[in-house]
mmCIF file of the N, C-alpha and C atoms, coordinates in Angstrom:
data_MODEL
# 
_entry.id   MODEL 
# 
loop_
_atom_site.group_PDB 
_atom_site.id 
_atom_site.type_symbol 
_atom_site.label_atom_id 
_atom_site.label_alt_id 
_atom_site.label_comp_id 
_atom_site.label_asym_id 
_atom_site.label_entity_id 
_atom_site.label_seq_id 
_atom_site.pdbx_PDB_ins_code 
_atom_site.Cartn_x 
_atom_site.Cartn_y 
_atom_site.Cartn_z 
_atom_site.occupancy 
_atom_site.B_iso_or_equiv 
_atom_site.pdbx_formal_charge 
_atom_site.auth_seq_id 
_atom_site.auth_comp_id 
_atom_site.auth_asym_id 
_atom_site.auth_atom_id 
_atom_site.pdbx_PDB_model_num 
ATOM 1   N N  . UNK A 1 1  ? 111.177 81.392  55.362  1.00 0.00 ? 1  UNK A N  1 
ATOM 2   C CA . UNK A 1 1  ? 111.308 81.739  56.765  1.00 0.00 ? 1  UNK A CA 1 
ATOM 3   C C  . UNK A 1 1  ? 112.446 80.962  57.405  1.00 0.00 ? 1  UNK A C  1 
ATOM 4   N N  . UNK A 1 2  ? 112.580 79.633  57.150  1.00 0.00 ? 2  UNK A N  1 
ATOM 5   C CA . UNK A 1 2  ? 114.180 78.903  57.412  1.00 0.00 ? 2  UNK A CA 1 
ATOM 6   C C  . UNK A 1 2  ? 115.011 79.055  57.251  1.00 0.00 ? 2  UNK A C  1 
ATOM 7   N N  . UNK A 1 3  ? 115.159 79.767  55.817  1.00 0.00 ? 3  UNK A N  1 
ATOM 8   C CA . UNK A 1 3  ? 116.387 80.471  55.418  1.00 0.00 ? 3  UNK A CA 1 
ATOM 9   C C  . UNK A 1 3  ? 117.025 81.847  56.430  1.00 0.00 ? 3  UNK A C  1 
ATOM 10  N N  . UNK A 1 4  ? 115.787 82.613  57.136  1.00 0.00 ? 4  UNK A N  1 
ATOM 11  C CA . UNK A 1 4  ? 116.157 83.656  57.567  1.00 0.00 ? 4  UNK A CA 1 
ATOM 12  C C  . UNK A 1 4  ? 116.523 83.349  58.852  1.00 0.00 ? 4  UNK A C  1 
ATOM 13  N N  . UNK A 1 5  ? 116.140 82.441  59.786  1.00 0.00 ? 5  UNK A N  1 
ATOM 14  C CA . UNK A 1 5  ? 116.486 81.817  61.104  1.00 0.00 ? 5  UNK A CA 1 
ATOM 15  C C  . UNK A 1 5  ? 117.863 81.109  60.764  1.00 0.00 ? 5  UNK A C  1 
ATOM 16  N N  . UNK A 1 6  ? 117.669 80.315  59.711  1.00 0.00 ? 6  UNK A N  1 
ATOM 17  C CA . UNK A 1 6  ? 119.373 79.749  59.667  1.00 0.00 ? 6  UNK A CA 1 
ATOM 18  C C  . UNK A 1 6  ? 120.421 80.574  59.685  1.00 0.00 ? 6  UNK A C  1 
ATOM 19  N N  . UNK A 1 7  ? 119.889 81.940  59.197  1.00 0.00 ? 7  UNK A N  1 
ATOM 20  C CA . UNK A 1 7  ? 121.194 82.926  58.901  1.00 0.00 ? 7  UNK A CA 1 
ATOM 21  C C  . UNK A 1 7  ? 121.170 83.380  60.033  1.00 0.00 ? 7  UNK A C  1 
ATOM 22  N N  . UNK A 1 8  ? 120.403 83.408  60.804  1.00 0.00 ? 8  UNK A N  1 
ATOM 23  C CA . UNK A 1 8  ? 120.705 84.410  62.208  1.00 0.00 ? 8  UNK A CA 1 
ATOM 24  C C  . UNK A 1 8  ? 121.661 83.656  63.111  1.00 0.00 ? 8  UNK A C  1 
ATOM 25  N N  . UNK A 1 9  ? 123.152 84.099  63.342  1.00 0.00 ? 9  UNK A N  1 
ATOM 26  C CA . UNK A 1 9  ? 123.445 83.390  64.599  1.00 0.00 ? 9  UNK A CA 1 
ATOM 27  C C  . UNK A 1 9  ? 123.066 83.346  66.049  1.00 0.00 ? 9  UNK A C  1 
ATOM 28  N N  . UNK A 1 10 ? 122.707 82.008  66.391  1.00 0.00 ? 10 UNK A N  1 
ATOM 29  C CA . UNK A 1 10 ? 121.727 82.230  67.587  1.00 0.00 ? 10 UNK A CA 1 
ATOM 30  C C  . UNK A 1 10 ? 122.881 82.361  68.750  1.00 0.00 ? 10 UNK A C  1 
ATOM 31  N N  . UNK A 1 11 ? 123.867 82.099  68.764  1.00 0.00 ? 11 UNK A N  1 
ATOM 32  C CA . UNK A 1 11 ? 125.411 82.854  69.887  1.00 0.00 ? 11 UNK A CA 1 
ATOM 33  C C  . UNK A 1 11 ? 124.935 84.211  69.787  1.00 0.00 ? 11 UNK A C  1 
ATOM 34  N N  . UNK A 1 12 ? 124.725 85.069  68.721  1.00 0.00 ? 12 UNK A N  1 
ATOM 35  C CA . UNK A 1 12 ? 124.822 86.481  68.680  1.00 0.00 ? 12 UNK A CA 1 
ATOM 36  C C  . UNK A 1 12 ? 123.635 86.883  69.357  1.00 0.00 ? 12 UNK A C  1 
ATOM 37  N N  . UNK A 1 13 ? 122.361 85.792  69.469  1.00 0.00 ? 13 UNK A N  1 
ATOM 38  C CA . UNK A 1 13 ? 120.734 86.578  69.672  1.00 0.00 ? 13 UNK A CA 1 
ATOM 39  C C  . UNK A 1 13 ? 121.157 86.142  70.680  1.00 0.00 ? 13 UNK A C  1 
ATOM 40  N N  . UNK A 1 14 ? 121.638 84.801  71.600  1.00 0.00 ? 14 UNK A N  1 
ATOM 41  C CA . UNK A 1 14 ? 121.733 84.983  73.213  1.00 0.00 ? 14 UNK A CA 1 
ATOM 42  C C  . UNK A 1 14 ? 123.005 85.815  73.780  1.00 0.00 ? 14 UNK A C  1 
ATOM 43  N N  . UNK A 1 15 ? 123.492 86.190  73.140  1.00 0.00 ? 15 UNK A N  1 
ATOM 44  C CA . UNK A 1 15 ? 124.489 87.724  73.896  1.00 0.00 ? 15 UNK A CA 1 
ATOM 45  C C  . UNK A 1 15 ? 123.863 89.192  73.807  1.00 0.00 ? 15 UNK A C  1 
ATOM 46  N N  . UNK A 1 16 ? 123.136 89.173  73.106  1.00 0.00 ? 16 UNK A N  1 
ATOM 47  C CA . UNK A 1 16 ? 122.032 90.567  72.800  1.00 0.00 ? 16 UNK A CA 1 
ATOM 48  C C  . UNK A 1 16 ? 120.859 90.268  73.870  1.00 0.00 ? 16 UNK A C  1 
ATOM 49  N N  . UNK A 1 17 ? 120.171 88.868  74.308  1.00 0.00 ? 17 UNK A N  1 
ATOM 50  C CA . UNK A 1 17 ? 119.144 88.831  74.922  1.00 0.00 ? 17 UNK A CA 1 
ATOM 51  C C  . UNK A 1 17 ? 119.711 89.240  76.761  1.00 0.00 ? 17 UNK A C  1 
ATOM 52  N N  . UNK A 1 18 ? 121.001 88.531  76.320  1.00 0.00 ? 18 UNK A N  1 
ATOM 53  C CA . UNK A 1 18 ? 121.582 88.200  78.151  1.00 0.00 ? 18 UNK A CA 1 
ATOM 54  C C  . UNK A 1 18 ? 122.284 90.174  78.024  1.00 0.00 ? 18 UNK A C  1 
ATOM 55  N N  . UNK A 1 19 ? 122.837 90.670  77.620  1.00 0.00 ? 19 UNK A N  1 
ATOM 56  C CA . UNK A 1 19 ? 122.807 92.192  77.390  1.00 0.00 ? 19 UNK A CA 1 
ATOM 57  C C  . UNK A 1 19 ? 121.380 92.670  78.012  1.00 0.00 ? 19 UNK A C  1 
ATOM 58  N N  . UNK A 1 20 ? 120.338 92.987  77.601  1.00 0.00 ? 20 UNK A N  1 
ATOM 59  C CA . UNK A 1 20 ? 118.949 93.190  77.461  1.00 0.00 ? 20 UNK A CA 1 
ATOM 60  C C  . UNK A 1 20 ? 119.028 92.806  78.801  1.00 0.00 ? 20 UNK A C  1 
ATOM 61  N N  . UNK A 1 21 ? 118.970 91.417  79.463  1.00 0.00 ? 21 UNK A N  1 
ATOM 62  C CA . UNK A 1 21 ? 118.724 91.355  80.581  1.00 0.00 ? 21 UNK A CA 1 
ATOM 63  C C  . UNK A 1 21 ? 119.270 91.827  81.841  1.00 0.00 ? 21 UNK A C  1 
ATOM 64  N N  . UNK A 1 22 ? 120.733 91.858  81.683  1.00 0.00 ? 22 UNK A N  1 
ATOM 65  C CA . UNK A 1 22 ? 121.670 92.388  82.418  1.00 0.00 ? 22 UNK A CA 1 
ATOM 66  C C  . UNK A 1 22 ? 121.295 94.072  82.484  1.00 0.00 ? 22 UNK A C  1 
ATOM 67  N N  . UNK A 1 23 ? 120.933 94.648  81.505  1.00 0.00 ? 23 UNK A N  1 
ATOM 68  C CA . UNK A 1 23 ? 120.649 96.323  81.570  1.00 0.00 ? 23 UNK A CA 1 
ATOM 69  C C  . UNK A 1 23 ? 118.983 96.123  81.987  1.00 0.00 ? 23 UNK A C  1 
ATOM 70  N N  . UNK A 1 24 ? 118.171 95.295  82.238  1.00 0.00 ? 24 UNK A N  1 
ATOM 71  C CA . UNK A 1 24 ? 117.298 95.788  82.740  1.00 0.00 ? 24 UNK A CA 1 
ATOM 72  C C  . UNK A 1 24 ? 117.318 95.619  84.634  1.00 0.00 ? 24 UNK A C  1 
ATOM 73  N N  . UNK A 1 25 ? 118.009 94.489  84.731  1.00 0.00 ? 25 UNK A N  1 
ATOM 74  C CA . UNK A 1 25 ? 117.772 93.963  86.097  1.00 0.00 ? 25 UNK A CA 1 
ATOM 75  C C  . UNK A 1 25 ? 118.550 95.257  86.646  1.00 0.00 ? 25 UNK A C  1 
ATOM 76  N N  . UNK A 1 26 ? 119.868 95.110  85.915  1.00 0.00 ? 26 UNK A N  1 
ATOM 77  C CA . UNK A 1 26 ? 120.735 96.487  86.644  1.00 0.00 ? 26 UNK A CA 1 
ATOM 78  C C  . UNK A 1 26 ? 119.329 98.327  87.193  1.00 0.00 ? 26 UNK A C  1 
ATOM 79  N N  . UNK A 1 27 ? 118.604 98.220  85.908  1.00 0.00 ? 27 UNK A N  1 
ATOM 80  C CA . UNK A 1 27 ? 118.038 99.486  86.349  1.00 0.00 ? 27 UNK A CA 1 
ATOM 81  C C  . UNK A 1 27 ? 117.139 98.988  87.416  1.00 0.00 ? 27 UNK A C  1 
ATOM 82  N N  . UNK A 1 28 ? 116.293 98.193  87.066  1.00 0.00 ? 28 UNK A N  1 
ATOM 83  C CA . UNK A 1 28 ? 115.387 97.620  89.005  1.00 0.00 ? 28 UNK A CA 1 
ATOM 84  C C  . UNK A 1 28 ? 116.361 97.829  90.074  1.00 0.00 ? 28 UNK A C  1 
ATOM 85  N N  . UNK A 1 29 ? 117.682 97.207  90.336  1.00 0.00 ? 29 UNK A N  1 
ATOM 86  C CA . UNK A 1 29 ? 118.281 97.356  91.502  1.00 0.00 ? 29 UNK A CA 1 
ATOM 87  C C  . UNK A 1 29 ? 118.299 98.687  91.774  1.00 0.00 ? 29 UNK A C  1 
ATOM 88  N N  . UNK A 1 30 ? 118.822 99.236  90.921  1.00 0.00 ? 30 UNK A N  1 
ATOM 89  C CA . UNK A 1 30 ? 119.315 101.251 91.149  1.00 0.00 ? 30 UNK A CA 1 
ATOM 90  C C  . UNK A 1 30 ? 118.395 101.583 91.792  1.00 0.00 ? 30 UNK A C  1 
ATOM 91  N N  . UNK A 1 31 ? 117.033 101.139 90.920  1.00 0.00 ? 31 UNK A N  1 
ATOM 92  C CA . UNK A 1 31 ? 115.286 101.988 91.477  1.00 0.00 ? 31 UNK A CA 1 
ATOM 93  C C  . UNK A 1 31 ? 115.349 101.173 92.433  1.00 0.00 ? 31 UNK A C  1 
ATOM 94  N N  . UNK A 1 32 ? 115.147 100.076 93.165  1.00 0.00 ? 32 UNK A N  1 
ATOM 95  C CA . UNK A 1 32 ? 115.133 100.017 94.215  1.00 0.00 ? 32 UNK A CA 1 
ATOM 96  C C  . UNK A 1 32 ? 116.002 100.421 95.443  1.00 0.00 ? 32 UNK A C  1 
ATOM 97  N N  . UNK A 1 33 ? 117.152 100.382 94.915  1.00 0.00 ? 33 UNK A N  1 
ATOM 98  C CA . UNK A 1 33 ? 118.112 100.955 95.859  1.00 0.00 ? 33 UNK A CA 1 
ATOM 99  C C  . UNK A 1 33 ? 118.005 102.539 96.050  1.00 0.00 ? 33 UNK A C  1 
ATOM 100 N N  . UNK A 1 34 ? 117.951 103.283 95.245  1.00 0.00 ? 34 UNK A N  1 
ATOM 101 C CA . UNK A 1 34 ? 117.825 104.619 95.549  1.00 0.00 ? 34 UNK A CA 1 
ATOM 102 C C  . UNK A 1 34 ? 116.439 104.650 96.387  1.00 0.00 ? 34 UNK A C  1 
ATOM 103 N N  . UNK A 1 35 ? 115.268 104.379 95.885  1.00 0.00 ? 35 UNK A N  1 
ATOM 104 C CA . UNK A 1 35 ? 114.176 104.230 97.126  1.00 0.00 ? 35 UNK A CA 1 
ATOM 105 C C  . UNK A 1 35 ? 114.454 104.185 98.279  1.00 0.00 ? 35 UNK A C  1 
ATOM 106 N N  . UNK A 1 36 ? 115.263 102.873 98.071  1.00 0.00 ? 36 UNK A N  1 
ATOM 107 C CA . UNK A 1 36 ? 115.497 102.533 99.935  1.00 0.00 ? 36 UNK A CA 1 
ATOM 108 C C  . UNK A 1 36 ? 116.578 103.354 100.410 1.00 0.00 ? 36 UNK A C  1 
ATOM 109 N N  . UNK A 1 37 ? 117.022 104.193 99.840  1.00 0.00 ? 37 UNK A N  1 
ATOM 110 C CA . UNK A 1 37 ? 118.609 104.475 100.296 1.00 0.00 ? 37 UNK A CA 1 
ATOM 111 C C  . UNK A 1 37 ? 118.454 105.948 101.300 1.00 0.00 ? 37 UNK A C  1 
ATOM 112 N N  . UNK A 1 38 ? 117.231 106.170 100.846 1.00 0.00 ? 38 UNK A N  1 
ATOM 113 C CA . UNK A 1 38 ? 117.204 107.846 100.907 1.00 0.00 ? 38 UNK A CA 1 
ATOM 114 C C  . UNK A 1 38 ? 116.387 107.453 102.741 1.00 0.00 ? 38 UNK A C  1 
ATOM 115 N N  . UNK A 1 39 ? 115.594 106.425 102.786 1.00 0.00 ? 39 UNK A N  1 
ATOM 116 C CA . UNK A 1 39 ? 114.799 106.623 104.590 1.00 0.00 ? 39 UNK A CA 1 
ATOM 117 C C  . UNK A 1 39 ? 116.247 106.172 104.892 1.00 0.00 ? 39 UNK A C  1 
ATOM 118 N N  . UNK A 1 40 ? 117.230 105.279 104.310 1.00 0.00 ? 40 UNK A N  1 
ATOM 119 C CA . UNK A 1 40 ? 118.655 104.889 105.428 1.00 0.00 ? 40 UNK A CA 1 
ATOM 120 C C  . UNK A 1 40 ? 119.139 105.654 105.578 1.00 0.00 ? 40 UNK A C  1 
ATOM 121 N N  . UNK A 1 41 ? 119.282 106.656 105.262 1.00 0.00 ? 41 UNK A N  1 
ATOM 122 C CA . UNK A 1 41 ? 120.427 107.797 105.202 1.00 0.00 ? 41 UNK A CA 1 
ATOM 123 C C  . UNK A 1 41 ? 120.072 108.647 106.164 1.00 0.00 ? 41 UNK A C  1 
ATOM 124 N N  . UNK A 1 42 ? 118.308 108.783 106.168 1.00 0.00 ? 42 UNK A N  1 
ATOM 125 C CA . UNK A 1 42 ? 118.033 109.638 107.223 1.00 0.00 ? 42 UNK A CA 1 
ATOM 126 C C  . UNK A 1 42 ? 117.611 109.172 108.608 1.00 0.00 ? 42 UNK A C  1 
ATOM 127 N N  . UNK A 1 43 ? 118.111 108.053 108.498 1.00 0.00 ? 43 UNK A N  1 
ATOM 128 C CA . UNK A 1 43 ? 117.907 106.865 109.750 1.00 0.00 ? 43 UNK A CA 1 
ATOM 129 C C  . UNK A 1 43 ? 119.169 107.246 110.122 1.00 0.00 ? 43 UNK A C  1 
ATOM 130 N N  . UNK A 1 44 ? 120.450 107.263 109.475 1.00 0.00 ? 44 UNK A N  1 
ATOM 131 C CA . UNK A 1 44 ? 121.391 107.377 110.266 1.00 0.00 ? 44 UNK A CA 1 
ATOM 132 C C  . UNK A 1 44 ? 122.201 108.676 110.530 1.00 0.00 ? 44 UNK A C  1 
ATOM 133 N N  . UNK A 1 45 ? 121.540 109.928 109.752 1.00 0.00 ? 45 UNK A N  1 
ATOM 134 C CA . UNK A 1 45 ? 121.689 110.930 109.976 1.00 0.00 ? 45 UNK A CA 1 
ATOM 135 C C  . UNK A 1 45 ? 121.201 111.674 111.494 1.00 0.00 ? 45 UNK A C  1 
ATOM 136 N N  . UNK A 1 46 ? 119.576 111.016 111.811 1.00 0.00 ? 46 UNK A N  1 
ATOM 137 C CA . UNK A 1 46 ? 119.123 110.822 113.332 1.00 0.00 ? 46 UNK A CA 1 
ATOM 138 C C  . UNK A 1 46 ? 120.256 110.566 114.150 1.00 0.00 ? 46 UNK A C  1 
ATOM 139 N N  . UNK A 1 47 ? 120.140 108.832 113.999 1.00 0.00 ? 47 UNK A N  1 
ATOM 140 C CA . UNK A 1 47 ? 121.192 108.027 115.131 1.00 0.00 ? 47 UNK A CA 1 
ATOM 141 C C  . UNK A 1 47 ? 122.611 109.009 115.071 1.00 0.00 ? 47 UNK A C  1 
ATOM 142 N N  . UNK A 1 48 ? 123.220 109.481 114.488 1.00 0.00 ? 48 UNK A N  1 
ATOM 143 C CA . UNK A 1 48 ? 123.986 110.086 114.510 1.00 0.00 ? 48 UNK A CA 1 
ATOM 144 C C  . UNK A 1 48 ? 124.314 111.750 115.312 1.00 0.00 ? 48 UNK A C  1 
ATOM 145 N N  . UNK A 1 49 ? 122.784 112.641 115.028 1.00 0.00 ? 49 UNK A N  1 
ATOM 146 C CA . UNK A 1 49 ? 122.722 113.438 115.986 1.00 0.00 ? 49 UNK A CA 1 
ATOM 147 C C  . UNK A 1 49 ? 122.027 113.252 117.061 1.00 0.00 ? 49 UNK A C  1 
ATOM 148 N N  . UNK A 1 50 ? 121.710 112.307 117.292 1.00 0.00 ? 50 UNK A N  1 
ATOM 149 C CA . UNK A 1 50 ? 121.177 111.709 118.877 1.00 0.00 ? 50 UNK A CA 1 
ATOM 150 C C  . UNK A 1 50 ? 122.198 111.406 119.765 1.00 0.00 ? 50 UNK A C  1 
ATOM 151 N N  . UNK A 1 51 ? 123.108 110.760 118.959 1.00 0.00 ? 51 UNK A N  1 
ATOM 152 C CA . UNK A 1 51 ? 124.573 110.239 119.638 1.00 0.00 ? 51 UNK A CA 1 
ATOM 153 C C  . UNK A 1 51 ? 125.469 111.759 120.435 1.00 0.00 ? 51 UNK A C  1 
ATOM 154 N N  . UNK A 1 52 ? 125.726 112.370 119.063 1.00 0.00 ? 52 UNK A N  1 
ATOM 155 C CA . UNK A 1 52 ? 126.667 113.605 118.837 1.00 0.00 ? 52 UNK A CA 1 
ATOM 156 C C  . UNK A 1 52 ? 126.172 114.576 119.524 1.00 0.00 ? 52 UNK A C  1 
ATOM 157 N N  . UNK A 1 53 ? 124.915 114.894 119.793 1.00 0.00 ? 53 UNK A N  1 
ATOM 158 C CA . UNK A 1 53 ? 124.010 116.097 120.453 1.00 0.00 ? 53 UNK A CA 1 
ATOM 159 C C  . UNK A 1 53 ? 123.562 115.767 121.572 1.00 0.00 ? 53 UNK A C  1 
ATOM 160 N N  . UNK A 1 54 ? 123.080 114.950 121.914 1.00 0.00 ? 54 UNK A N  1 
ATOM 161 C CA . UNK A 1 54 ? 122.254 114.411 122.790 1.00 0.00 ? 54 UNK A CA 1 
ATOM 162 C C  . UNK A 1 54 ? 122.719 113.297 123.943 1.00 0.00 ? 54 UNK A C  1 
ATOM 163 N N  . UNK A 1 55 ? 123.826 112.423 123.302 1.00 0.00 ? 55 UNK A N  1 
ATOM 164 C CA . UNK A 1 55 ? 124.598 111.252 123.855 1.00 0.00 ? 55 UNK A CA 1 
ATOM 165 C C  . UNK A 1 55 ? 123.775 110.470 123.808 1.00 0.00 ? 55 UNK A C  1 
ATOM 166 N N  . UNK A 1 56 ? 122.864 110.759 123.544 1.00 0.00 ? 56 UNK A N  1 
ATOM 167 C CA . UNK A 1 56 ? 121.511 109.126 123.285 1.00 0.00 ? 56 UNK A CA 1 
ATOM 168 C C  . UNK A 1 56 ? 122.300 108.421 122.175 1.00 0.00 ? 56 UNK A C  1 
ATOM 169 N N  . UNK A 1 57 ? 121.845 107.063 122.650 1.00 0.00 ? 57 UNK A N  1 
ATOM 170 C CA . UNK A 1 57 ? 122.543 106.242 121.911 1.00 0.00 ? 57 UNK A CA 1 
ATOM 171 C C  . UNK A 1 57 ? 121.828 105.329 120.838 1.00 0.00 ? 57 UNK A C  1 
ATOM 172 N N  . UNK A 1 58 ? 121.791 104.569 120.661 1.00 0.00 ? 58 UNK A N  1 
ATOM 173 C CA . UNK A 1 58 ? 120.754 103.695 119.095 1.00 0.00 ? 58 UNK A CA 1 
ATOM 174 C C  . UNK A 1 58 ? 119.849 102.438 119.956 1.00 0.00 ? 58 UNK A C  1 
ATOM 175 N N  . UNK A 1 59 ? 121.105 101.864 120.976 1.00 0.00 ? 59 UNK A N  1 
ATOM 176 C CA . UNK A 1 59 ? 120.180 100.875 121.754 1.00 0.00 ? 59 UNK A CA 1 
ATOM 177 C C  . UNK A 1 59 ? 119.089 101.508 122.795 1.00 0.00 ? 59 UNK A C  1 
ATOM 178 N N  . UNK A 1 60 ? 119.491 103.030 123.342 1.00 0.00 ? 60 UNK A N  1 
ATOM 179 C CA . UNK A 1 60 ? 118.033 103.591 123.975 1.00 0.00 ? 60 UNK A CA 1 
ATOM 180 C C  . UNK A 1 60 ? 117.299 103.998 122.816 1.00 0.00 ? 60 UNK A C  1 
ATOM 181 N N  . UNK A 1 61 ? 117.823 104.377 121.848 1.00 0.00 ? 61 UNK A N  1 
ATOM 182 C CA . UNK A 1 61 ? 116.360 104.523 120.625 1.00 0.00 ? 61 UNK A CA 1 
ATOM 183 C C  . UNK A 1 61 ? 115.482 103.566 121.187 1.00 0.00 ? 61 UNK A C  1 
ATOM 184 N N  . UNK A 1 62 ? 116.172 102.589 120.223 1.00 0.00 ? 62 UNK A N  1 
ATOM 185 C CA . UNK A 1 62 ? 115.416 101.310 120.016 1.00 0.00 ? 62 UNK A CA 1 
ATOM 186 C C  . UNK A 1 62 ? 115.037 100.782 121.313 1.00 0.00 ? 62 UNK A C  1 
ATOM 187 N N  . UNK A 1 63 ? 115.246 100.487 122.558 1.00 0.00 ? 63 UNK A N  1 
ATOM 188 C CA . UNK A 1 63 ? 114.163 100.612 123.532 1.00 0.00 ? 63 UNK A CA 1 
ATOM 189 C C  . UNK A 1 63 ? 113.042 101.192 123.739 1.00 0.00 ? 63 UNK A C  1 
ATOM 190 N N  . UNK A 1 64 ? 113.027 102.512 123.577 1.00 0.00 ? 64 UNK A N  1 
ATOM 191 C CA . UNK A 1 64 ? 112.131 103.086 123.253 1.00 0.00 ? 64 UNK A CA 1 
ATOM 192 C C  . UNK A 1 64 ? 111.230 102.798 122.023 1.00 0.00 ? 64 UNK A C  1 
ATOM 193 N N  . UNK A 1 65 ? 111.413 102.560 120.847 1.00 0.00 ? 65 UNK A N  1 
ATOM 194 C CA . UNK A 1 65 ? 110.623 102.099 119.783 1.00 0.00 ? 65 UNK A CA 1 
ATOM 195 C C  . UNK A 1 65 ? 110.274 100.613 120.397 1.00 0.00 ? 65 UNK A C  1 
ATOM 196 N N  . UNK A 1 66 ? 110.751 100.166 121.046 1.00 0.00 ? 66 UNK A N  1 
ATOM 197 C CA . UNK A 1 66 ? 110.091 98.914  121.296 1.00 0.00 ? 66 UNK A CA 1 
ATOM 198 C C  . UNK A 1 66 ? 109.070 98.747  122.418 1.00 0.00 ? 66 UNK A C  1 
ATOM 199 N N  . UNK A 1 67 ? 109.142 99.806  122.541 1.00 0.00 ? 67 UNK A N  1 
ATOM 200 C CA . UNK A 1 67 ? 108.178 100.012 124.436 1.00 0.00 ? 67 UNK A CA 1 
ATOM 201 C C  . UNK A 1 67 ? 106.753 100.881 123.486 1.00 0.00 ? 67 UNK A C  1 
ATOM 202 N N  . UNK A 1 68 ? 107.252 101.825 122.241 1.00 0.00 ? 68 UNK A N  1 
ATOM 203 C CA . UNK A 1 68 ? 105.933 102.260 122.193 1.00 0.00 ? 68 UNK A CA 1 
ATOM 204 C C  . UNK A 1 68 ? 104.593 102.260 122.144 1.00 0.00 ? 68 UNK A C  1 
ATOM 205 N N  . UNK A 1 69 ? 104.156 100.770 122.186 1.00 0.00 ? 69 UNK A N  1 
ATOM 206 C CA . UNK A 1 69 ? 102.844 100.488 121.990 1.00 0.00 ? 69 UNK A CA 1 
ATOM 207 C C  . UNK A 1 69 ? 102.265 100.492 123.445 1.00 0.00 ? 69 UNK A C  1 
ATOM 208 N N  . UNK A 1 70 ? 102.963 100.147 124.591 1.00 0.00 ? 70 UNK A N  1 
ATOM 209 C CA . UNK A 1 70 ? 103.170 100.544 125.824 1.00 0.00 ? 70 UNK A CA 1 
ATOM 210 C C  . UNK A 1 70 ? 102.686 101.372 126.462 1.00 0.00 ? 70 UNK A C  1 
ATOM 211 N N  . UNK A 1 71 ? 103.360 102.219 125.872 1.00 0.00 ? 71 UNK A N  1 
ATOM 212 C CA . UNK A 1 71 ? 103.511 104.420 126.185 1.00 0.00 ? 71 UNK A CA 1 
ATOM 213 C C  . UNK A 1 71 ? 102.288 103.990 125.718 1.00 0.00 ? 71 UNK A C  1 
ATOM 214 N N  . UNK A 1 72 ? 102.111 104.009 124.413 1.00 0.00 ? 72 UNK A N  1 
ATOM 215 C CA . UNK A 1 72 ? 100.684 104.783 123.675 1.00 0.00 ? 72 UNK A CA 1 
ATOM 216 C C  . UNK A 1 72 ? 99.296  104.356 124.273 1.00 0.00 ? 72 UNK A C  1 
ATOM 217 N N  . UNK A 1 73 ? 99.763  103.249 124.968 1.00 0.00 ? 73 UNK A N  1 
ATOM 218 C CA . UNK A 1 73 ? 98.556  102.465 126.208 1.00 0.00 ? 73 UNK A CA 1 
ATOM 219 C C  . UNK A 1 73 ? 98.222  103.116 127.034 1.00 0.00 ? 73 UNK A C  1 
ATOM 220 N N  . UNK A 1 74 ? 99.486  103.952 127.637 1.00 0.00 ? 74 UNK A N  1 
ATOM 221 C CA . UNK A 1 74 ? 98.993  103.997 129.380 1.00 0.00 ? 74 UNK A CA 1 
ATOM 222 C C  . UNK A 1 74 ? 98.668  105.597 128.933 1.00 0.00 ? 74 UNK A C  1 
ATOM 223 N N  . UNK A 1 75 ? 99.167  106.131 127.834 1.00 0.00 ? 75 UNK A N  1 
ATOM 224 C CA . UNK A 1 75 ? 98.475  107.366 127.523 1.00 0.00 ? 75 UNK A CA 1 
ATOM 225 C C  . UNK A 1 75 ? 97.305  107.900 126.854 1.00 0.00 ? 75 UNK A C  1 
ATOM 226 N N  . UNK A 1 76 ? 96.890  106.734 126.175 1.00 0.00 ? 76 UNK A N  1 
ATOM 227 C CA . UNK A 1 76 ? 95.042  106.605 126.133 1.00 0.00 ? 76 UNK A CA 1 
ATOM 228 C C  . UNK A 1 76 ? 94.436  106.202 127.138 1.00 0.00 ? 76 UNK A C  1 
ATOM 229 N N  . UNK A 1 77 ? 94.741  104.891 128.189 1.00 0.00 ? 77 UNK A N  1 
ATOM 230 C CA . UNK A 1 77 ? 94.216  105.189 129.204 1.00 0.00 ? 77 UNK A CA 1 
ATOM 231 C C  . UNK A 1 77 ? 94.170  105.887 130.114 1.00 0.00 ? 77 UNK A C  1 
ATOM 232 N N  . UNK A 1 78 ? 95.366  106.856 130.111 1.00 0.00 ? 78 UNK A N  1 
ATOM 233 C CA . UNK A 1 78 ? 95.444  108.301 130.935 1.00 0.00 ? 78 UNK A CA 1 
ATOM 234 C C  . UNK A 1 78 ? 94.086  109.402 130.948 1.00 0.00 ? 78 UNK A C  1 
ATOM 235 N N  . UNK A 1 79 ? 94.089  109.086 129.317 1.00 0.00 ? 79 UNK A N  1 
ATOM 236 C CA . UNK A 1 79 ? 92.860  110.090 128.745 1.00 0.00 ? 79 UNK A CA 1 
ATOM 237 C C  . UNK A 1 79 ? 90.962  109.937 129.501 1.00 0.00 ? 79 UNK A C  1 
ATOM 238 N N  . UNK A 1 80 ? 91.203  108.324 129.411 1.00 0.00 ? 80 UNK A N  1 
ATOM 239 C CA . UNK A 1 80 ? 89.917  108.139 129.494 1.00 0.00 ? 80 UNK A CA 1 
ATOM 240 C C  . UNK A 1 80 ? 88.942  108.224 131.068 1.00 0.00 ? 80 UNK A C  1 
# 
């Protein structure tokens, strides 16, 4: 069994392992990035015809997303 480890160059098994690692981490990023890429795109496909159509702009978005718990207050207590 010594004989067969001595013959292996271990330069060659850590450029094959760091390979191996480099092609796996690379595919996690992709999968994560394509995940995330696809709600950004349609985040800014919105902001974009809100702007272009509408003249609404990203900072009244986001006022609004920040007020909604607000709204959603005074319109359940509207209800009741």
């Amino acid at each position: 069994m010594d004989s067969l480890l001595n013959s292996v160059d271990s330069q060659l098994v850590l450029l094959i392992a760091a390979i191996a690692v480099v092609v796996l981490v690379s595919q996690l990023f992709f999968r994560i990035l394509s995940v995330g890429l696809v709600p950004l795109i349609g985040l800014v496909v919105i902001f974009v015809a809100l702007q272009y159509l509408f003249g609404i702009t990203p900072k009244q978005v986001w006022f609004e997303v920040s007020h909604l718990p607000q709204m959603a207050m005074k319109f359940f207590n509207s209800l009741a």
